[in-house]
Residue, then its C-alpha position, 0 to 999 in steps of 0.5 A: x462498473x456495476x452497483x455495489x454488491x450491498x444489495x444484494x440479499x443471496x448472501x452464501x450464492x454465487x454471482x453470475x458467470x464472468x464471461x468477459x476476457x479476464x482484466x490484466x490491470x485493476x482501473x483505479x479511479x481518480x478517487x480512490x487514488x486521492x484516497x489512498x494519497x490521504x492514508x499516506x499523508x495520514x500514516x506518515x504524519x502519524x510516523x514523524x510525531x512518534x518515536x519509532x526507529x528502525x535502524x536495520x531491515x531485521x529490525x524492522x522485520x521483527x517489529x514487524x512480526x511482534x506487533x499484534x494490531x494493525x495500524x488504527x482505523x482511521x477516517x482516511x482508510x475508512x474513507x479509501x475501503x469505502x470506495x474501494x469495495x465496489x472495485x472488488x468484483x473487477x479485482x477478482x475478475x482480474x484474478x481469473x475468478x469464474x464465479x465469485x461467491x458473494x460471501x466472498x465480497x461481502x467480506x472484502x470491506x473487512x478484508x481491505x481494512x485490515x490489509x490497508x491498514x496492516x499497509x501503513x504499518x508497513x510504510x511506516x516501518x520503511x520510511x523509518x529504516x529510510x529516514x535512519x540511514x538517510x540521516x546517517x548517510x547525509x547527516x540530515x533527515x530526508x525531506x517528507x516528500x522525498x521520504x514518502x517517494x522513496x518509502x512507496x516505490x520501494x514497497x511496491x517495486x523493491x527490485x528496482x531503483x526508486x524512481x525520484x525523477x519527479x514527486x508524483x507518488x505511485x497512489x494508483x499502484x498503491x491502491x491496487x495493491x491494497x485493493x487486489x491483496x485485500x480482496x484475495x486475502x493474500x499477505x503482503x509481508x514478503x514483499x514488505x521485507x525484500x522492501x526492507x532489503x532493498x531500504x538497506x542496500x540503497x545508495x542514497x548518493x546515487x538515487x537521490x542525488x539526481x532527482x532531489x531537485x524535484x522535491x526543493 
C-alpha cells in the first residue's frame, strides 16, 4: 500500500500509469473491518432507541426516497473513512482505472462519508422491515445479533438466502462495498431495494430455524 494521497500537491494532475494486473478483490484490512463493525454496532443502536418502523419493502422504499439527509457523521464512521481513504487507489485500480485523476481521490474522503452514511440508513431501514416481520411471524422481536446478521447478508447478497450457520458478520464485504461505492460514487439504492424484496419474501422458519442456535 502506498502513502495517503494528502501529500501530494498536484491536486487537478493525474497519478502515474497503473501497470499491474487489475485487482479483482479490495484486500480489507483487519482495521478497517473493526471499524465498520463499530458503524453497525453504532447504527443499530441508534435504530432499537428510535420509533422507526418499516412494515413492508414499498415502505421502506419510500422512507427511503423522502429522506433528505443521511444518517448523521458520527465518530465510528469518521473513524472508518479515515482508514478507509488510503485504500481508495486499490479500489480504483480494481475498477480497471489507468490513471486515476487525484481530484478524483482527493474527494473520496467526502464521497465515502456520504456513502457510509447513506449505508446505515439503509441497514437500518432493513433490519426494521426484519425485525417487524420477525415479530409478526414469531410473536417476538429477533435477538440483536441475529438481526444484524440477517440485515447485512441481505443487504450485501439479497438473491441468496442469508447465511445464519454462525454470528460472524460479513464486515469485510461490507467495508468493501462502501469503500468501492464510494470511491466510484456509484448508489447503492438498488440493491438497497432487492434487499428490501428479499426482507419481505424471507421465511423466517426456514432460514432461522437452523441457525438461531449460534446467536443463544
Amino acid at each position: 500500500m502506498k502513502k495517503p494521497l494528502s501529500g501530494h500537491s498536484a491536486s487537478m494532475g493525474e497519478a502515474e500509469v497503473v501497470e499491474e494486473k487489475p485487482s479483482t478483490t479490495l484486500a480489507i484490512p483487519h482495521a478497517v473491518q473493526r471499524a465498520a463493525g463499530d458503524v453497525v454496532e453504532q447504527g443499530f443502536e441508534r435504530l432499537l432507541s428510535s420509533d422507526l418502523q418499516v412494515t413492508s419493502a414499498a415502505d421502506g422504499k419510500r422512507l427511503l426516497a423522502e429522506y433528505e439527509d443521511a444518517e448523521q457523521m458520527t465518530d465510528a464512521i469518521q473513524r472508518f473513512v479515515g482508514l478507509a481513504t488510503p485504500i481508495v487507489r486499490v479500489a480504483l485500480r480494481g475498477a480497471r482505472f489507468t490513471r486515476v485523476p487525484w481530484v478524483l481521490v482527493a474527494s473520496s474522503a467526502v464521497s465515502i462519508g456520504v456513502t457510509v452514511r447513506t449505508g446505515v440508513r439503509e441497514l437500518q431501514v432493513i433490519a426494521a422491515l426484519l425485525s417487524h416481520r420477525f415479530e409478526k411471524a414469531t410473536g417476538a422481536p429477533p435477538d440483536t445479533a441475529l438481526l444484524q446478521k440477517l440485515t447485512l447478508e441481505l443487504y450485501l447478497k439479497p438473491r441468496r438466502t442469508p447465511d445464519v450457520s454462525n454470528g460472524r458478520l460479513p464486515l469485510a464485504r461490507l467495508a468493501r462495498r462502501w469503500i468501492v461505492s464510494g470511491a466510484l460514487g456509484r448508489s447503492t439504492r438498488g440493491k438497497t431495494g432487492k434487499a428490501l424484496d428479499a426482507a419481505e419474501r424471507l421465511d423466517f422458519e426456514a432460514t432461522v430455524g437452523t441457525g438461531a442456535s449460534s446467536f443463544d
